[in-house]
C-alpha positions in Angstrom: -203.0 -141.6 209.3 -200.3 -139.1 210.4 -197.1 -140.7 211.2 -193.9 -139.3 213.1 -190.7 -140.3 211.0 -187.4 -140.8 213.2 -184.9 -139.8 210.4 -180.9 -140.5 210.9 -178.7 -137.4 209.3 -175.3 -137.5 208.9 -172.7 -136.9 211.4 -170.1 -135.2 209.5 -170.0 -135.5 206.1 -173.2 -134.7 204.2 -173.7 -137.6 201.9 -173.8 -140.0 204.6 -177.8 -139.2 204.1 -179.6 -141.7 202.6 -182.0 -141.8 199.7 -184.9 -143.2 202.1 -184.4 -140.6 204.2 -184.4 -137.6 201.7 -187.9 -139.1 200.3 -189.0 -138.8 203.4 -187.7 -135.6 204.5 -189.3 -133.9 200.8 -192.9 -135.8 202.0 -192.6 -134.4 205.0 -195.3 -131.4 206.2 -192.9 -130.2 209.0 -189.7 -131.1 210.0 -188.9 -131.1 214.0 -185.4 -130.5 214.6 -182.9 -129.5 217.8 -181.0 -126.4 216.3 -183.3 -125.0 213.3 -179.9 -123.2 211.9 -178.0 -126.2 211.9 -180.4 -128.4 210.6 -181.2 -126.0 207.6 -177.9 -126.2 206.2 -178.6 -129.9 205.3 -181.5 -129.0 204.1 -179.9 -126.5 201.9 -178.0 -128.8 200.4 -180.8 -131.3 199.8 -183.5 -128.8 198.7 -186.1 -129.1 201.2 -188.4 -125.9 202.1 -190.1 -126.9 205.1 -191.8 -125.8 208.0 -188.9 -126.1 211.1 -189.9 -126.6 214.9 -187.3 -126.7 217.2 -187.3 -129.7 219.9 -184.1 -130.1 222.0 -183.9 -130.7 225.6 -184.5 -127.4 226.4 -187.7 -126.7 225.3 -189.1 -130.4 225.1 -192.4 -130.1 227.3 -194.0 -127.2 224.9 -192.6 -128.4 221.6 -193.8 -132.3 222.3 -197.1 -130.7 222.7 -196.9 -128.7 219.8 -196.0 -131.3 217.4 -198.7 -133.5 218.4 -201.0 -130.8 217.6 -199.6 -131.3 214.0 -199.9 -134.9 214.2 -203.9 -134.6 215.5 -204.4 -132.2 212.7 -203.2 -134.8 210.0 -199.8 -133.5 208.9 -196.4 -135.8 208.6 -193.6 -135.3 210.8 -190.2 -135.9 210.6 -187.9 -135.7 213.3 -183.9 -134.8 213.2 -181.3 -134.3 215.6 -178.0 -132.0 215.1 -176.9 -135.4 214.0 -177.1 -138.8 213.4 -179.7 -141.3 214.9 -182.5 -139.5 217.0 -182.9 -141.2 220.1 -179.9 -142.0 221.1 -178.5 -139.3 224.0 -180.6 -136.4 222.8 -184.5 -135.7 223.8 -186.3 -137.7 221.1 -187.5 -140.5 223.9 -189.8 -137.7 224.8 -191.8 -137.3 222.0 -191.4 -140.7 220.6 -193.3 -142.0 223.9 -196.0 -139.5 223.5 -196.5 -140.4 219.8 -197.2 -144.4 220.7 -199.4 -143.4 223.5 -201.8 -141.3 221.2 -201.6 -144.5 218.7 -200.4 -142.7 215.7 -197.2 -144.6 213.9 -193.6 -144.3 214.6 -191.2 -145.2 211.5 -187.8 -145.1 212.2 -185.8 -144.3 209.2 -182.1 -146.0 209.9 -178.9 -143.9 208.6 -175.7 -142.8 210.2 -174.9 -142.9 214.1 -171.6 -142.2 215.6 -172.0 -144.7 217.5 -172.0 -148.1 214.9 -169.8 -145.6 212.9 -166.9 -146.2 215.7 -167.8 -149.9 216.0 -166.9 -150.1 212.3 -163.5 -148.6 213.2 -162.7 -149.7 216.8 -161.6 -153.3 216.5 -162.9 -153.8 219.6 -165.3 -157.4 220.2 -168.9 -156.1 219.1 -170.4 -159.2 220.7 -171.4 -157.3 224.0 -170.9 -153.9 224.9 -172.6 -151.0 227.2 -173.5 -148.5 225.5 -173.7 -145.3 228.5 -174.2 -142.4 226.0 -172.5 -139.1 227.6 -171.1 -138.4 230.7 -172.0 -136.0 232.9 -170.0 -132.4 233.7 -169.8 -133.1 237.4 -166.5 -134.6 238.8 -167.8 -136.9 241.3 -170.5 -138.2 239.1 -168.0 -139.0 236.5 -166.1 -140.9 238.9 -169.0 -142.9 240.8 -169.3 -144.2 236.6 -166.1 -145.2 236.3 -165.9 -147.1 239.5 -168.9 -149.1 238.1 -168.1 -149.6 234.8 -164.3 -151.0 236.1 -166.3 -153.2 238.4 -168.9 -154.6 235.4 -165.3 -155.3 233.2 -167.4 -155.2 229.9 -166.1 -152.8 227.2 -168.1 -149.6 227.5 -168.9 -146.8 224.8 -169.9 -143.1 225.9 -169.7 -139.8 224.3 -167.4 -136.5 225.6 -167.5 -133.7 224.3 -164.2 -131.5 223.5 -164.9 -129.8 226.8 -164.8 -132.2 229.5 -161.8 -134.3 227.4 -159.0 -133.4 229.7 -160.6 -134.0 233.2 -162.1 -137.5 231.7 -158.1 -138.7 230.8 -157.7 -137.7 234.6 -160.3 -139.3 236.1 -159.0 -142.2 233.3 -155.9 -142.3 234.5 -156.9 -142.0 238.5 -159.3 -145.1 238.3 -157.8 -147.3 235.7 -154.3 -146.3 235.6 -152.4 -147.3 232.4 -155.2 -149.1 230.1 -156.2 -149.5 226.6 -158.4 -147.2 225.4 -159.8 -146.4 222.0 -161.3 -143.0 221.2 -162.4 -142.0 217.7 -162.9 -138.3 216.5 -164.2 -136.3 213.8 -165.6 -139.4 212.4 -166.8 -139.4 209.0 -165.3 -136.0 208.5 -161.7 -135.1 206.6 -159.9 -135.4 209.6 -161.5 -138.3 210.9 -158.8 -140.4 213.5 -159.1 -143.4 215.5 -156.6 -143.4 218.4 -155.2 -146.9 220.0 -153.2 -147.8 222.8 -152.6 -147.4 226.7 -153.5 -144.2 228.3 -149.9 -142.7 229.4 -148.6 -143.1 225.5 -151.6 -141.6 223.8 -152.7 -138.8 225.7 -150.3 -136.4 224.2 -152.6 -137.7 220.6 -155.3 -136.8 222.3 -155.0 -133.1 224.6 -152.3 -132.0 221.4 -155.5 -131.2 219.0 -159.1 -131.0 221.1 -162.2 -130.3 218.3 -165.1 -132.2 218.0 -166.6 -134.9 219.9 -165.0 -137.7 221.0 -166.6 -141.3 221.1 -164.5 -143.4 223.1 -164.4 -147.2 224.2 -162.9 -149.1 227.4 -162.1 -152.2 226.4 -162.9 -155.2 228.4 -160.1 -156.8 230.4 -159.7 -160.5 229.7 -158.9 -162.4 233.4 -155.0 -162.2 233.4 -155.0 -166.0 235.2 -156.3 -167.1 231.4 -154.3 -164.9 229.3 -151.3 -166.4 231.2 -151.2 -170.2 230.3 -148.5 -170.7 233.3 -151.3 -169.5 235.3 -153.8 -171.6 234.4 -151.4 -174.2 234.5 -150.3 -173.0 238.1 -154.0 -173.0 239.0 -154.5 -176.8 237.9 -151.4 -178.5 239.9 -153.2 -177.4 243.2 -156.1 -179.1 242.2 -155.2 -182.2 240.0 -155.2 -184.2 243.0 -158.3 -183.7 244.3 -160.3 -183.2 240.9 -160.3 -184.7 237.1 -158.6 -182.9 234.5 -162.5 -183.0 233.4 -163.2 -181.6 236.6 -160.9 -179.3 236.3 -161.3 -177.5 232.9 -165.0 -177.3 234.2 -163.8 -175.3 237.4 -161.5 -173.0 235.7 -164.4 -172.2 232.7 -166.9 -171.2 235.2 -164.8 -169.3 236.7 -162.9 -167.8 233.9 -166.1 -167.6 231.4 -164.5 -169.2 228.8 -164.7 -172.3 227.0 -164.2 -175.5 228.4 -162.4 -177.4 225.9 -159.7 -174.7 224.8 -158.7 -175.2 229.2 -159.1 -178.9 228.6 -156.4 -179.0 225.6 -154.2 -177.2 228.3 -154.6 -179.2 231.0 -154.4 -182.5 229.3 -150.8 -181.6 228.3 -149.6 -181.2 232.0 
């Protein structure tokens, strides 16, 4: 049966592909791509000769149903984006759904994505995250996301591209004031940089060489009251006489959503 192939490319540096994938790629009938030119230099450098049919977000209603076609008539297809994992922020939902509701097979073929790639690097928890792919161009709908994400307080990942860089460190800067941030660039490539630190003393990092993408992360803000044992400690005294110390560490680990017995070891001492 003809399958659809989800194949990851690199994201910078070309022998990030993997040897799965250029089997598949070879076995391939026709290769489905977002930007033929772009994706034919890869190919170059692997070898392949294949038919290309462009599929980006511009011309996804025709080209969904003309790789089908492909699909009905028996012939293998792989799909590519411009880079990395197809799927993730870029059209490939659409013809992926399509696929699975005409029955034929879906094999993802796992290889480089910018986002794990700046996971790797971050040293930010990779417990929990929100992953919120990239913004949009439009001020105020750049805003109404960073109001939300600042009242979630989870560490949040999203793409920007090179061109909306400077009014995102504004908008930053507006809503969060002077936070940590982490924002990686070229990543993978010869120039690859992962920048670290509070807004106000790394922007100059940033704005003083703009190229390429940027994947950036917003850490989540630990409750000050916890990071602060005085706090904590504060906190306790106006309820020791009304609760347990038992009582207490309970209270404070609800409401601090951490664990119980580090608040216990604290209060015990008091």
């Amino acid at each position: 049966m003809s399958t659809l192939y989800i194949v990851s490319t690199p994201i910078g540096n070309l022998d990030d592909i993997t040897l799965r994938a250029i089997d598949i790629l070879k076995k391939s009938d026709i290769i489905a791509c977002e930007d033929p030119n772009k994706s034919q230099k890869l190919l170059n450098k692997l070898n392949i000769r294949k038919k290309l049919i462009k599929y980006n977000e511009g011309n996804k209603e025709q080209a969904v149903q003309k790789i089908l076609k492909y699909l009905k008539k028996n012939k293998n297809i792989s799909y590519i984006s411009d880079a990395g994992t197809p799927g993730i922020s870029d059209p490939g939902y659409k013809l992926i759904n399509k696929t699975i509701e005409l029955n034929f097979p879906v094999v993802p073929v796992p290889g480089a994505s910018a986002l794990t790639t700046f996971i790797m690097g971050s040293g930010i928890p990779t417990d929990k995250f929100l992953f919120h792919g990239f913004l949009p161009k439009k001020t105020k709908k750049i805003k109404d996301i960073l109001y939300r994400i600042k009242n979630l307080n989870i560490t949040t990942i999203f793409y920007i591209s090179k061109h909306n860089i400077y009014k995102f460190i504004t908008l930053f800067k507006e809503i969060y004031g002077n936070r940590e941030i982490v924002i990686g660039r070229e990543l993978t490539k010869l120039h690859e940089e992962f920048i670290r630190g509070k807004i106000n003393d790394i922007e100059n990092k940033i704005t003083s060489n703009i190229r390429g993408e940027y994947t950036i992360a917003i850490p989540k803000i630990k409750d000050a009251a916890y990071e602060d044992k005085n706090n904590i400690v504060e906190k306790a005294l106006k309820l020791k006489n009304d609760f347990s110390t038992s009582d207490i560490s309970k209270i404070l680990s609800k409401l601090y959503d951490t664990n119980r017995r580090e608040i216990y070891n604290i209060l015990k001492n008091i």
